[in-house]
C-alpha positions in Angstrom: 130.3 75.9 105.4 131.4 72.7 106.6 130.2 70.9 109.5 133.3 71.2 112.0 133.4 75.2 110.9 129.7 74.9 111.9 130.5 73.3 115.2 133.2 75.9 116.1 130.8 79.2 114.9 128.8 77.9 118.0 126.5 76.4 115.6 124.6 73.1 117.3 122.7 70.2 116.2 119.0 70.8 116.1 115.9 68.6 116.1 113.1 69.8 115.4 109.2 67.3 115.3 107.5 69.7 113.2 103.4 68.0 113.6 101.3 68.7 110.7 97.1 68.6 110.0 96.9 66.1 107.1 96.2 67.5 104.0 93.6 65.4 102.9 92.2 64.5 106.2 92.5 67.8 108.4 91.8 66.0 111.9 94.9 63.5 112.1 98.3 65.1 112.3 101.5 63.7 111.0 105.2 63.7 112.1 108.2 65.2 110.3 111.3 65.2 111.5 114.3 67.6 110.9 117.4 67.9 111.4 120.0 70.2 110.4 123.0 72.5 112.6 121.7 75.7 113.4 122.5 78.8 115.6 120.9 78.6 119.3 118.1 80.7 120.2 117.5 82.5 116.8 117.5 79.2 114.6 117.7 81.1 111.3 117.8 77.7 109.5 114.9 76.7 111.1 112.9 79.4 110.6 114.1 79.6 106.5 112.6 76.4 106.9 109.4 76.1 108.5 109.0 79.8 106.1 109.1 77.1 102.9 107.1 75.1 104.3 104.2 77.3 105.2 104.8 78.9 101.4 105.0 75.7 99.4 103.7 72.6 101.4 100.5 71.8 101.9 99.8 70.5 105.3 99.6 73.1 107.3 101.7 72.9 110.8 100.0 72.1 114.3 103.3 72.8 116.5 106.8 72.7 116.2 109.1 71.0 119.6 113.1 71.6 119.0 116.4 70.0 120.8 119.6 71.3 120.5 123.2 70.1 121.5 126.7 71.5 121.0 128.3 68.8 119.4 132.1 69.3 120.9 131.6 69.3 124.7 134.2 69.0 127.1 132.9 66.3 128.4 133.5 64.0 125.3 137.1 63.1 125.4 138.0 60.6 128.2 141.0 58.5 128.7 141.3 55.1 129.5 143.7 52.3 130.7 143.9 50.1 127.7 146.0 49.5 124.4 145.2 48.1 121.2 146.5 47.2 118.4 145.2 46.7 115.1 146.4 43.8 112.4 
């Protein structure tokens, strides 16, 4: 699916700063960040994902902090009093 059929199936964009225990050094966590549209408050991609990772990565996750925005708001056109023109 494309990413403007995404928009308009209510899909939004989501963050997510997934921290994760070092591997080789259990007691410093590391940052990862994702990003991806997904569909708000199930976040089936997200969950796909973080289901790989606790399969087939190693470091094993401390916590997981997710942001979401629609994309197309009403808010985002606006009009203003000017004209260009390009050469």
């Amino acid at each position: 699916m494309a990413n403007f059929e995404k928009q308009i199936a209510d899909y939004r964009l989501t963050t997510a700063n997934i921290l994760y225990h070092m591997p080789d050094h259990p007691a410093f966590l590391q940052e990862f960040i994702w990003q991806e549209y997904d569909i708000h408050p199930k976040f089936p991609v997200l969950r796909k994902f973080l289901a790989f990772w606790e399969k087939e990565i190693e470091g094993s996750i401390h916590s997981v902090y997710i942001a979401h925005m629609p994309i197309i708001t009403p808010g985002d056109s606006r009009f203003y009093d000017a004209e260009f023109t390009l050469h």
